[in-house]
C-alpha positions in Angstrom: 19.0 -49.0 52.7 18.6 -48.1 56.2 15.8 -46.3 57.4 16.9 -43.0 60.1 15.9 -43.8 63.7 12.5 -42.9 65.6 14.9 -40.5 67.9 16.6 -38.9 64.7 13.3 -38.0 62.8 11.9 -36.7 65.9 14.7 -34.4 66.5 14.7 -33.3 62.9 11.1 -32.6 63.3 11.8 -30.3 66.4 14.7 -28.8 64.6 12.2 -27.6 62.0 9.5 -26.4 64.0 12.1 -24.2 66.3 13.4 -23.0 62.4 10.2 -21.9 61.0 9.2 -20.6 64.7 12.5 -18.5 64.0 11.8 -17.6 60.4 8.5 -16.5 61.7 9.5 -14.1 64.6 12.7 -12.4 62.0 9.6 -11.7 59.6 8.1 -10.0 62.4 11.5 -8.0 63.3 11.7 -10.2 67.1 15.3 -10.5 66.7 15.7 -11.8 70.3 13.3 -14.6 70.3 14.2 -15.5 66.9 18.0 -15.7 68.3 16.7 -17.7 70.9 15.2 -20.4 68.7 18.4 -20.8 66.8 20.2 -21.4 69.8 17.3 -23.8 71.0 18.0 -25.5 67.8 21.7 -25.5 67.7 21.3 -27.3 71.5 19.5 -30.6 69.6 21.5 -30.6 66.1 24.8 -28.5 66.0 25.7 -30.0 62.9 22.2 -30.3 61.1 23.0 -28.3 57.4 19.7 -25.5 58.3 20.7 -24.8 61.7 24.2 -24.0 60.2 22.5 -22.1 57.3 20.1 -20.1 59.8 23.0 -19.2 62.2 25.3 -18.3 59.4 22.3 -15.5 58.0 21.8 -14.9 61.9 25.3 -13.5 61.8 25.5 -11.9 58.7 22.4 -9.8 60.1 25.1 -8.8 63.2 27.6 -7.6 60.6 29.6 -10.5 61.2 30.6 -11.5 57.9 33.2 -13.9 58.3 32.3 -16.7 60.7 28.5 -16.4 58.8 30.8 -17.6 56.0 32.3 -20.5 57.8 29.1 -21.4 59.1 27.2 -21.1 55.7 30.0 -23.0 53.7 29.4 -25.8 56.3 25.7 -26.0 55.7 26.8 -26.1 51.9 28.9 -29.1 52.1 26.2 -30.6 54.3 23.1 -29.5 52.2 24.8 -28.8 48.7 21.3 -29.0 46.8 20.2 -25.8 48.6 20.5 -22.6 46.9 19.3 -20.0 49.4 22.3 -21.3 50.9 24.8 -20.4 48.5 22.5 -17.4 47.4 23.2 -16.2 51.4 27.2 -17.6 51.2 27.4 -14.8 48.1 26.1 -12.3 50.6 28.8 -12.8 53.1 31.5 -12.8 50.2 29.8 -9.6 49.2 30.4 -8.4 52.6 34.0 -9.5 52.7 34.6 -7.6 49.3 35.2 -11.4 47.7 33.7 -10.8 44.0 35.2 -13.6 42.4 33.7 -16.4 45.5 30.7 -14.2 45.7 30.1 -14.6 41.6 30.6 -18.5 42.2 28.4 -18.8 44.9 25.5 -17.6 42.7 26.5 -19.4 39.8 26.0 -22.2 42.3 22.9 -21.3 43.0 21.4 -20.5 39.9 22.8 -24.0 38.7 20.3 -25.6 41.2 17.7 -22.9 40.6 18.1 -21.1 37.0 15.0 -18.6 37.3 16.2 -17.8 40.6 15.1 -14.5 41.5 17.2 -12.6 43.8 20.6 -14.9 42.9 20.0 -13.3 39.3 19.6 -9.6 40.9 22.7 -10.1 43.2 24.4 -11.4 39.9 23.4 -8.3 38.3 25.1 -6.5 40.8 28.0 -7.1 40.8 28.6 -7.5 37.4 26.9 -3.7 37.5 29.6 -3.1 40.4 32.5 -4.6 38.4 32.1 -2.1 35.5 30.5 -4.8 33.2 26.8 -3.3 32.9 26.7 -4.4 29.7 26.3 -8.0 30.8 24.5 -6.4 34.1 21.6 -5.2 31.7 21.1 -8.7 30.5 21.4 -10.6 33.8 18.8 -7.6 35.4 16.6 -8.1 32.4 16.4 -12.2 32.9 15.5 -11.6 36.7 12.6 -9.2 35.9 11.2 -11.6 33.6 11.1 -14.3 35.9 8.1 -12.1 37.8 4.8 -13.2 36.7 2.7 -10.6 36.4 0.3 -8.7 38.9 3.2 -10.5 41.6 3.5 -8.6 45.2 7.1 -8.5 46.2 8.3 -7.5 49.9 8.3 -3.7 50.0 12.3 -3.7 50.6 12.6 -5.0 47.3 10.9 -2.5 45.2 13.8 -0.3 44.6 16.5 -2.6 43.5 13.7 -3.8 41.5 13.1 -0.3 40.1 17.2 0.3 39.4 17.1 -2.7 37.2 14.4 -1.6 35.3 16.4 2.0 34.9 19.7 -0.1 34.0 17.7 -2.6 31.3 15.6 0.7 30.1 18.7 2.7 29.2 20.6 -0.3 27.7 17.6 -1.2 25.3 18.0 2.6 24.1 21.9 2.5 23.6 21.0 -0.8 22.4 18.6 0.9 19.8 20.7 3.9 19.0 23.8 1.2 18.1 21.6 -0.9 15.8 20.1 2.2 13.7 23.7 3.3 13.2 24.9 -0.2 12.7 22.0 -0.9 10.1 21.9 2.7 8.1 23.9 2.0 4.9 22.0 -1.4 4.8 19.0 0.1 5.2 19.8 2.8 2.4 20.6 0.2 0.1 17.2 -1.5 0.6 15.1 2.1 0.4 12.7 0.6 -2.2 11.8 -2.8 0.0 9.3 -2.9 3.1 11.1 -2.9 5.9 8.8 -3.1 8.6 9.3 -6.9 9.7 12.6 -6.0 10.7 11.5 -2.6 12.2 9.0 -4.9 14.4 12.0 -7.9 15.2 14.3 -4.7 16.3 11.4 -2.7 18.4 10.8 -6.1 20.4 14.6 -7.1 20.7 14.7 -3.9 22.4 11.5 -3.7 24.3 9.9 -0.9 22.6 7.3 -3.3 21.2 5.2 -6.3 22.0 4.8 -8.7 19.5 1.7 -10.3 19.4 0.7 -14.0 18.5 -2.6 -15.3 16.9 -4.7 -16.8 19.5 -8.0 -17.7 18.3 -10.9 -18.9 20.9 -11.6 -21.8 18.4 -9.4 -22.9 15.6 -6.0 -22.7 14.8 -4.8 -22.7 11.1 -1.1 -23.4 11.7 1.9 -22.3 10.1 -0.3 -19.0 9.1 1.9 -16.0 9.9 0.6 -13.5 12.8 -0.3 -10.4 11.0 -2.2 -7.7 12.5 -3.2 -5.5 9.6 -2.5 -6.7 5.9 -1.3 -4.6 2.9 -4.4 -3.4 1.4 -2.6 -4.0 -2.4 -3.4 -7.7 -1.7 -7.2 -7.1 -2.4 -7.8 -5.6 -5.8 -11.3 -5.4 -5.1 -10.9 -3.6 -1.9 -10.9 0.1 -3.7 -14.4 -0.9 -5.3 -15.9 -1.5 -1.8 -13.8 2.1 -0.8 -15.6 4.0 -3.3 -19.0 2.9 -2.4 -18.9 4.4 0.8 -21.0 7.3 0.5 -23.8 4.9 -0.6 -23.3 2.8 2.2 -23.1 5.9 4.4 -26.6 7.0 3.0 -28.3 3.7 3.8 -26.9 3.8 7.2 -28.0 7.3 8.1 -32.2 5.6 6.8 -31.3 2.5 9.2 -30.1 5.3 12.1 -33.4 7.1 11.1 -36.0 4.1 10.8 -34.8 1.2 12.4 -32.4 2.6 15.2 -34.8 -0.1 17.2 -33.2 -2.8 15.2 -29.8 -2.3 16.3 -29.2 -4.8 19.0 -26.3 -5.7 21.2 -23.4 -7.1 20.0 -23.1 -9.2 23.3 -25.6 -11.4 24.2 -24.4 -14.1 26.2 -26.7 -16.1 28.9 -26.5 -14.8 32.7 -24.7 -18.2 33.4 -22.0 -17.9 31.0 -18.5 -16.8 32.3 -18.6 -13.1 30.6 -15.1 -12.3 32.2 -14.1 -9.1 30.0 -17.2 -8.9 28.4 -19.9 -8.6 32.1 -19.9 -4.5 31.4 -20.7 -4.6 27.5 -23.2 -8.0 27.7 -26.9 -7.1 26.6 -25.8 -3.4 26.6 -26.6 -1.2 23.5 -23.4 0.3 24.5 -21.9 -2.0 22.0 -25.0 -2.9 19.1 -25.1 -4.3 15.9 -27.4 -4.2 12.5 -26.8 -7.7 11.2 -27.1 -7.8 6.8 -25.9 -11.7 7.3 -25.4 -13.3 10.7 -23.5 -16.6 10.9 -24.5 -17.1 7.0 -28.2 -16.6 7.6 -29.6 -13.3 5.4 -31.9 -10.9 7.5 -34.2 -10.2 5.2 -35.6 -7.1 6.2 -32.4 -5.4 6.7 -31.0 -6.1 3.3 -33.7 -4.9 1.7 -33.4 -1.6 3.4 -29.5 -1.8 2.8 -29.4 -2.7 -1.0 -26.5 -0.7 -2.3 -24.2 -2.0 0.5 -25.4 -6.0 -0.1 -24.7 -5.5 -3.9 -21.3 -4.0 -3.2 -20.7 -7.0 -0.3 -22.0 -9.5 -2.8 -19.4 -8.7 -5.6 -16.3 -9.5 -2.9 -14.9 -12.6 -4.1 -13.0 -13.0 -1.1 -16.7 -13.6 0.8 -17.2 -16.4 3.0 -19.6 -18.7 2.3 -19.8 -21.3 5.1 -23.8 -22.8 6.4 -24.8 -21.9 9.5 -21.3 -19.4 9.8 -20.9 -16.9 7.2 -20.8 -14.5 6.0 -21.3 -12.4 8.6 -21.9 -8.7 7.6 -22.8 -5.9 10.1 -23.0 -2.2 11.1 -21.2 -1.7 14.1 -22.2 0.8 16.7 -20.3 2.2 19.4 -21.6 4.5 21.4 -20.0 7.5 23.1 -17.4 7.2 25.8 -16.9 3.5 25.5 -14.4 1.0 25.1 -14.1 -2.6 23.7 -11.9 -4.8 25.9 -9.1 -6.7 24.3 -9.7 -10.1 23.2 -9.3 -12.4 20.1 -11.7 -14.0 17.7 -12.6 -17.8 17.2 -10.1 -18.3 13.9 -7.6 -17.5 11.7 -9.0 -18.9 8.4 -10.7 -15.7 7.7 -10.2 -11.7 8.5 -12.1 -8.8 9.1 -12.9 -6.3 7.3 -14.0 -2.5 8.7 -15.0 0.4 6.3 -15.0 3.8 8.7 -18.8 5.2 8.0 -18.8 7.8 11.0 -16.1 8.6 13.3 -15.8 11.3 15.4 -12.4 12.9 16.9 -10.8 10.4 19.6 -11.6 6.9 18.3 -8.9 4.3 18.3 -8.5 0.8 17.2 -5.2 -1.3 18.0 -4.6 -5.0 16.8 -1.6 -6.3 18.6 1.1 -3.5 18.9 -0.4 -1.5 16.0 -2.3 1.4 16.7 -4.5 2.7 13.7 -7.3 5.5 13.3 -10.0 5.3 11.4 -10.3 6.8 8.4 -14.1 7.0 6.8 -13.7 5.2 3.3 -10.7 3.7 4.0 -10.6 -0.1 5.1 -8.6 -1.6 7.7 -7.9 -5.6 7.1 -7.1 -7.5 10.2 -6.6 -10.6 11.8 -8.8 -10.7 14.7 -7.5 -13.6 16.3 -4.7 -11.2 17.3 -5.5 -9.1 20.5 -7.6 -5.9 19.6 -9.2 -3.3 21.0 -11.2 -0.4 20.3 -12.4 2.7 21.6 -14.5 6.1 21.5 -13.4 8.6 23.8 -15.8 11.3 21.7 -19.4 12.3 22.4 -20.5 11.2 18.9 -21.9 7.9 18.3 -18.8 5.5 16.0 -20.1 3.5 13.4 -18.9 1.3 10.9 -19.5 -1.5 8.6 -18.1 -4.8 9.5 -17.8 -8.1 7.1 -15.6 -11.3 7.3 -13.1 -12.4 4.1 -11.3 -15.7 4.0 -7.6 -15.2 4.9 -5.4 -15.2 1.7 -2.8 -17.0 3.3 -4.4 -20.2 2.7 -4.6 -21.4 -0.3 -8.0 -21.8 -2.4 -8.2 -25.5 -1.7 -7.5 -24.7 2.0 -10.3 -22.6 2.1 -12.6 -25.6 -0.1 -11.2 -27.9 2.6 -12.1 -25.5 5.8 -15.5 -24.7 4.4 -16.5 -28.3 4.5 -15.5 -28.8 7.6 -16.8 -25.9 9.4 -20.0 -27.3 8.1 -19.6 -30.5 9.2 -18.6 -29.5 13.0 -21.8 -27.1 12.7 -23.9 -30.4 11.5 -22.3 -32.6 13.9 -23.0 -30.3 17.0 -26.2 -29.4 15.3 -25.6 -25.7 15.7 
């Protein structure tokens, strides 16, 4: 293979610098000097595939549509890899009123460069422009989800950006309206069976809902479905631990009377620890606890003062039981006018359970897309490896007690098989 000459590779080299010198003075609306560039460059390589590609947009910024064409489909047979230059080739055909060339240009280009941003807009486009807006939805909706969030995008971009969010907006809801029609007699037929998988596949398909993945900051189960709050007829023992709420409520209002000192933060991470979402709450009584059991280890003098709620507790079967990690059992306190960040617990072998003791007007919880209040005496069962948040907008103190079960998607060996090896990490890390 033969290697290009000293001569050549220093002319490409000044080609370059007198492009990017050019690209440089356009951004900053010099048209004259950046004209003056390209022609500097067009003087060392007529025939060099960017000078042709940089004189061919050069033109197509003077209106002149067709001989940027010419000069853009030469750059293309001379740099056919490229796709801003087929991307800018579409442009002129756009110009020339060419839809069919203009809609294989950016085929072209998105052949090189799928997740190419503005080809898919300009694709959009036309499609919108040729009556198809159907198919326009779909192609808009690709090129916004190409943008990673928090991205800043050129200013002159913001409203095309903002019509394709209007286009893919109102297809979703013709979208939606088409499938409840489409799916009524079904649905009638099926009155008596849950239907709120499919209500949650349909409300993402047409962007009305997230959904939301398990993504715990420690260990996986796998092949455990993502399920934000469970159907409380799984745990028959649930309405025993329901009707001991008063009770429970009693020995909370003696700790809130007598021990309000004992109530801790929740957060207590080291100064030197990446807090991230948690720097506001950490070592704040904002957020504070009253641990019954913490990481499996009794606190002695808070069970005795809570005796009715550790004899209810005790009688879940569902309990974990893992040294040196559970049960943990806990009232939570949340003081007024704050808010728990989202973020995800260390696994999905086990849930959490939250009996509502006090809760004033404008508390809210959310585990993945589903918003729930609480009620006091009713549980709420959730995986907490599934983004959650919660809040307390009120001016009353929220409290309510917290304790872990082992998820009854595993199996009882499972959970004989998980317990022994939680215990073995703790052992091995001696922790």
């Amino acid at each position: 293979m033969s290697t290009p000459a000293p001569a050549a590779v220093a002319d490409d080299a000044h080609v370059q610098a007198l492009l990017q010198a050019a690209e440089r003075a356009a951004g900053a609306h010099q048209d004259a000097e950046a004209e003056r560039l390209i022609a500097a460059a067009h003087q060392v390589a007529p025939e060099h595939a960017q000078v042709l590609a940089a004189r061919g947009v050069q033109a197509l910024r003077k209106g002149d549509a067709a001989q940027a064409r010419e000069l853009l489909e030469a750059a293309a047979a001379r740099e056919p890899g490229n796709p801003h230059v087929f991307l800018n080739l579409a442009s002129c055909h756009r110009s020339l009123n060419e839809p069919e060339a203009e809609f294989k240009a950016l085929e072209q280009a998105l052949i090189l460069e799928p997740n190419f941003f503005l080809a898919l807009l300009q694709k959009a486009s036309l499609q919108e422009k040729l009556g198809n807006v159907r198919e326009a939805a779909r192609t808009y909706h690709r090129a916004l989800s190409t943008l990673r969030a928090g991205m800043q995008l050129p200013a002159n971009l913001q409203p095309f950006v903002e019509h394709a969010q209007k286009v893919v907006l109102a297809s979703f809801e013709e979208l939606d309206r088409w499938l409840k029609e489409r799916t009524a007699a079904v649905r009638a037929r099926f009155a008596g069976v849950p239907q709120d998988r499919v209500d949650d596949c349909l409300a993402a398909l047409v962007g009305k809902k997230r959904i939301y993945v398990s993504q715990p900051t420690y260990s996986y189960f796998p092949r455990v479905p993502a399920i934000s709050f469970f159907d409380r007829t799984q745990f028959p023992w649930l309405k025993r631990v329901e009707e001991a709420t008063d009770e429970i409520r009693a020995e909370l209002f003696g700790l809130l009377r007598e021990a309000r000192g004992e109530f801790a933060p929740y957060l207590t991470h080291s100064p030197g620890e990446q807090l991230g979402v948690w720097r506001e709450l950490n070592q704040s009584r904002r957020w504070s606890a009253l641990f019954l059991y913490k990481n499996g280890e009794p606190q002695a003098e808070n069970i005795a003062r809570c005796p009715k709620t550790v004899a209810v507790l005790e009688s879940v079967p569902a309990a974990v039981r893992i040294a040196h990690r559970g049960p943990t059992w806990l009232f939570s306190l949340l003081e007024p006018k704050t808010r728990i960040p989202p973020h995800t617990g260390t696994t999905n072998t086990r849930l959490t359970v939250h009996i509502p003791l006090i809760v004033p007007p404008n508390c809210g919880f959310r585990v993945g897309a589903d918003v729930r209040q609480w009620v006091p005496g009713t549980a709420l069962i959730f995986d907490d490896t599934i983004e959650h948040e919660a809040w307390n907008e009120s001016d009353q103190e929220r409290v309510i007690l917290m304790f872990d079960i082992w998820n009854p998607l595993l199996n009882p060996a499972e959970q004989e098989m998980m317990r022994v090896a939680t215990e073995a990490i703790a052992e091995f890390y001696q922790d």
